[in-house]
C-alpha positions as CSV (number, residue, x, y, z in Angstrom):
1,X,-13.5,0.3,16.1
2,X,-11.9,1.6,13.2
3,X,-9.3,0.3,10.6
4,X,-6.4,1.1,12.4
5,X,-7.8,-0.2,15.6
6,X,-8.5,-3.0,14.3
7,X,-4.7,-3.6,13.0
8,X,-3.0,-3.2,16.0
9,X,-5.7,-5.6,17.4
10,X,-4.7,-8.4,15.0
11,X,-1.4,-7.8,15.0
12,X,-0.7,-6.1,11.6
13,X,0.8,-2.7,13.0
14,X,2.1,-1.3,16.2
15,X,3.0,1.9,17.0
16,X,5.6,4.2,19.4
17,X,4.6,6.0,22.3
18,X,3.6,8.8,20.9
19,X,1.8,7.7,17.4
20,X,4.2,9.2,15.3
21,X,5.7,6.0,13.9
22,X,4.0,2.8,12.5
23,X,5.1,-0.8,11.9
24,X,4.2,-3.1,9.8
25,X,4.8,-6.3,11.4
26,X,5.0,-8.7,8.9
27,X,7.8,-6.6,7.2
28,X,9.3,-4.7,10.1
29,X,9.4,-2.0,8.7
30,X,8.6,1.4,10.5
31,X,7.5,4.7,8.9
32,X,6.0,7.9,9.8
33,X,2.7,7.8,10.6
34,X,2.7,11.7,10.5
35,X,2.6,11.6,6.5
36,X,-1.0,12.0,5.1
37,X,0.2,9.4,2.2
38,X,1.6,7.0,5.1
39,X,-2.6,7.1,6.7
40,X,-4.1,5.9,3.7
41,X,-1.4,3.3,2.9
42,X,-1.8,1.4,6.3
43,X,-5.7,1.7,6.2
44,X,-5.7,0.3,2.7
45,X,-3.0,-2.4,4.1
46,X,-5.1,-3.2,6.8
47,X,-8.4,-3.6,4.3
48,X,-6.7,-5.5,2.0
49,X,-6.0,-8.5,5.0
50,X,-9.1,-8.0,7.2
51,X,-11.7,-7.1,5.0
52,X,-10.9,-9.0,1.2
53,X,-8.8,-11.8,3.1
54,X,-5.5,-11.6,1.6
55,X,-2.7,-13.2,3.4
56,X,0.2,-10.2,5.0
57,X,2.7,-12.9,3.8
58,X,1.3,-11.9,0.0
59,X,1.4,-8.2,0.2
60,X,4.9,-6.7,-0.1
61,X,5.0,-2.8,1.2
62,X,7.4,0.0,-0.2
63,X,8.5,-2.7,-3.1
64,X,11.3,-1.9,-5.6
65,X,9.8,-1.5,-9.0
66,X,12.4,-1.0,-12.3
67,X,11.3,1.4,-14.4
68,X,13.6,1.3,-17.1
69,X,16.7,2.2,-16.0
70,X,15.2,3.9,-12.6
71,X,13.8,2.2,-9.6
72,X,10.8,3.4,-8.1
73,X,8.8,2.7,-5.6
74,X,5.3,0.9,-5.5
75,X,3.0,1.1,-2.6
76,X,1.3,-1.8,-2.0
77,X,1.8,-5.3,-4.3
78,X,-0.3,-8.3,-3.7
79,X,1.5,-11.5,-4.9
80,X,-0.7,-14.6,-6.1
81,X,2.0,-16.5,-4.3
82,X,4.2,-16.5,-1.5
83,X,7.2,-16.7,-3.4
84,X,6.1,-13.1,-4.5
85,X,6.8,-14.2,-7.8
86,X,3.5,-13.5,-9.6
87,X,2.0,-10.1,-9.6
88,X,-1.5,-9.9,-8.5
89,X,-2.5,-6.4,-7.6
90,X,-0.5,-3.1,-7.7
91,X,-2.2,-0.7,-5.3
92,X,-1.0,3.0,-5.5
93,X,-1.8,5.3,-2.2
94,X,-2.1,9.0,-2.2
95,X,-3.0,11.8,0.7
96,X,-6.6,12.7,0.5
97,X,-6.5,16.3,-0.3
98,X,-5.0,16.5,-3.8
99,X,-6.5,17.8,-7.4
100,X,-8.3,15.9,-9.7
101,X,-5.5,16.2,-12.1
102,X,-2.9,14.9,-9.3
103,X,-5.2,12.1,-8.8
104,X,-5.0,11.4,-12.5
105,X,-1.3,11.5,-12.4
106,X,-1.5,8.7,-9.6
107,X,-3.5,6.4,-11.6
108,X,-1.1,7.0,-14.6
109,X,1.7,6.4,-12.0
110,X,0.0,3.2,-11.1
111,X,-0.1,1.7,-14.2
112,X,2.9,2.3,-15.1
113,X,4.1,0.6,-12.0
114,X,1.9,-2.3,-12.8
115,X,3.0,-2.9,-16.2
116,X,6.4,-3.4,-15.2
117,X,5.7,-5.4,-12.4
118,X,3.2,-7.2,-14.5
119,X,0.5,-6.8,-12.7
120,X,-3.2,-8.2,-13.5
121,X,-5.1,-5.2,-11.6
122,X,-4.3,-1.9,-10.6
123,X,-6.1,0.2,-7.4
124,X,-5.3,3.8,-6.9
125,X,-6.5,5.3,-3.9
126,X,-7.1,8.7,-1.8
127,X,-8.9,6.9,0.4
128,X,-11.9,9.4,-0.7
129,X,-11.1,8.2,-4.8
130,X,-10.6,4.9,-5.8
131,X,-9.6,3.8,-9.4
C-alpha cells in the first residue's frame, strides 16, 4: 500500500470521484490533486504523521508567511505546539521534474520562509531531493 493509500486509510485525505481533488481533513481544505507540486505535498504530509509521528493537529498546510511587507505562502509548518505558536519545521514542496538550479532556488525559498516564521529546521523536497 502506498503513501497515499495509506492516508485515505487513516483518515488524513479523501478525494472526489474522479481523483482530481484532495482534502486534507484536519484542515478542510481541498486542492487539486492534478498539480505535480500538490503530489509531493500530500505524500510528504502524509510521511510526516504516519511515518515520524507528528500530530495533523501540529502541521498547518498552505500557511501565511510575512515576508516583509508581502505574504507568501509556506507549504507545510510543523508547530511544537498546538497553539501553533512555536515554529518547529518549515517543509517546502516542489514537483519532481525541475533543474538543479530550481531546486536550489526552493531551498533558498525555504529558508527564507523559515527565518521569518522562525523556524528551527528547514526540509525542501522533490520527493526525488531532499534538503
Amino acid at each position: 500500500m502506498n503513501i497515499i493509500d495509506q492516508g485515505i486509510k487513516q483518515g488524513l485525505i479523501k478525494f472526489d470521484e474522479s481523483r482530481n481533488f484532495i482534502t486534507y481533513i484536519h484542515q478542510n481544505k481541498k486542492r487539486n490533486f492534478n498539480n505535480p507540486e500538490e503530489k509531493v505535498q500530500a505524500e510528504k504530509f502524509i510521511t510526516l504523521v504516519l511515518i515520524y509521528g507528528y500530530s495533523e493537529k501540529r502541521i498547518k498546510q498552505f500557511a501565511s508567511v510575512q515576508m516583509g511587507s508581502e505574504i507568501k505562502e509556506a507549504d507545510l509548518i510543523v508547530y511544537n505546539d498546538d497553539k501553533h505558536e512555536e515554529t518547529y519545521i518549515l517543509v517546502e514542496c516542489k514537483k519532481e521534474d525541475l533543474t538543479d538550479q530550481q531546486f536550489n532556488i526552493a531551498v533558498d525559498q525555504a529558508y527564507s520562509y523559515a527565518v521569518a516564521e522562525g523556524a528551527k529546521y528547514v526540509w525542501t523536497t522533490s520527493r526525488i531531493k531532499n534538503q
